[in-house]
Backbone as CSV, one residue per row, in Angstrom:
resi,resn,N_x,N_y,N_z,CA_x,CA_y,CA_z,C_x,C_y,C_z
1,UNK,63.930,103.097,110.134,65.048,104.024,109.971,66.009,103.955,111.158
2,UNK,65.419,103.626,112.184,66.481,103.482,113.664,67.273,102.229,113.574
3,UNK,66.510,101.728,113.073,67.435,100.039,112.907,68.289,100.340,111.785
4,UNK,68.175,101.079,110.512,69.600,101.146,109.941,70.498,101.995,110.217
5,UNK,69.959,103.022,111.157,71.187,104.066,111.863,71.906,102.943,113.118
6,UNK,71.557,102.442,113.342,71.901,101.748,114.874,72.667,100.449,114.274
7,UNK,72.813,100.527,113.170,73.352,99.211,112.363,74.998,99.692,111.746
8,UNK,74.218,101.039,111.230,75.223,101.703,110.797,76.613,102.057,111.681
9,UNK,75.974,102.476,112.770,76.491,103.323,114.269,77.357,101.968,114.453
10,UNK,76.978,100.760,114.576,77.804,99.661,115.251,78.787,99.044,114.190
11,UNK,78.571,99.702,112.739,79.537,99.308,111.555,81.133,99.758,111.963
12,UNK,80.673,101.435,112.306,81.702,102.096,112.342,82.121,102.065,113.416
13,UNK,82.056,101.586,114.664,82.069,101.777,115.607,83.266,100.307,115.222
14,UNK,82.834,99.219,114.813,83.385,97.811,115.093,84.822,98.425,113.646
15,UNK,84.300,99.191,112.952,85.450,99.130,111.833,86.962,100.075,112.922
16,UNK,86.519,101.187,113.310,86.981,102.242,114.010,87.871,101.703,114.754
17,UNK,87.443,100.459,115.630,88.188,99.555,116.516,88.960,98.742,115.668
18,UNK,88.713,98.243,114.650,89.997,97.145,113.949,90.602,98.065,113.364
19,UNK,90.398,99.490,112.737,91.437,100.181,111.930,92.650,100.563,113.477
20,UNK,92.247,101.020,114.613,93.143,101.767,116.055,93.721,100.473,116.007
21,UNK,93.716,99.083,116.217,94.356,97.656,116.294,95.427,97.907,115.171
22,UNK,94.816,98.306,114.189,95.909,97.961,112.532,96.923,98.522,112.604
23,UNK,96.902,100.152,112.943,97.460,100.901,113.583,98.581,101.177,114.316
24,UNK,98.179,100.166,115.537,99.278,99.885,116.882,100.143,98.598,116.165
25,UNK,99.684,97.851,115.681,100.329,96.553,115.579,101.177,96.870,113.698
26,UNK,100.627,97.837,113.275,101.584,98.445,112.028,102.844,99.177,112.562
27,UNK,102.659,100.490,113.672,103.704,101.125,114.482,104.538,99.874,114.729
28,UNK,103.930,99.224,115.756,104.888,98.510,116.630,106.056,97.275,115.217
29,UNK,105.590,96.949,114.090,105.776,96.326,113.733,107.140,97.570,112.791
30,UNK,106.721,98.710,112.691,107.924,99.753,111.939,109.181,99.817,112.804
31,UNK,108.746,100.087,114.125,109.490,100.246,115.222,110.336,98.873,115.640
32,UNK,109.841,97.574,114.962,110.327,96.754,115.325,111.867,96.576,114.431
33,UNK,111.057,96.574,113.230,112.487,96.758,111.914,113.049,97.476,112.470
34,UNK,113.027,98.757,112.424,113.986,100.140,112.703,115.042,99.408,113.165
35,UNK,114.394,99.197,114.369,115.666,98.174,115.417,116.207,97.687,114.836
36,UNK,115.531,96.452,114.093,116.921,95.310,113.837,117.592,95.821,112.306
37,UNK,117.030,96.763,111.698,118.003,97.465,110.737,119.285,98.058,111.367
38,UNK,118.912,98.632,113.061,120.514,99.219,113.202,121.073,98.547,113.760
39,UNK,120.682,97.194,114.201,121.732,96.617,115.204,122.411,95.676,113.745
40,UNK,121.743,95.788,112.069,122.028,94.874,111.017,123.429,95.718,110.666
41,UNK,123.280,97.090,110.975,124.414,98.106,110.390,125.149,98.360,111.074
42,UNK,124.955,98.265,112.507,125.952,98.329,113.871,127.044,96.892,113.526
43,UNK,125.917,95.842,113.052,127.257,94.267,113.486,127.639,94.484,112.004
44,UNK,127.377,94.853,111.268,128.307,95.001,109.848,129.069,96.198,110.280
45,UNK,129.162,97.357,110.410,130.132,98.274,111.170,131.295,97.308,112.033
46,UNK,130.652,96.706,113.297,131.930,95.444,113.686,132.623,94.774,112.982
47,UNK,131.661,94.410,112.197,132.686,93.181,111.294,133.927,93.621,110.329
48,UNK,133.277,94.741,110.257,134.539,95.509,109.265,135.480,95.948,109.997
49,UNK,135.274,96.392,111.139,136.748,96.958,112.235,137.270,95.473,112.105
């Protein structure tokens, strides 16, 4: 019974860590668009002046 709690314990433990990774690198990847959506609507704003 200790060996499948201690199996278990290191499942979630290893899942816990790739979901906090998925996470940061999903943010960073929203935050990345955001950006180049306004600098896409800023140089179309230029182009039209």
């Amino acid at each position: 019974m200790k060996a499948i709690l201690s199996v278990l314990g290191i499942i979630f433990v290893i899942a816990w860590l790739v979901l906090w990774l998925a996470v940061k690198v999903t943010f960073g990847a929203i935050h990345l668009l955001v950006v180049i959506g306004v600098i896409l609507i800023v140089l179309a704003f230029v182009d039209l002046v």
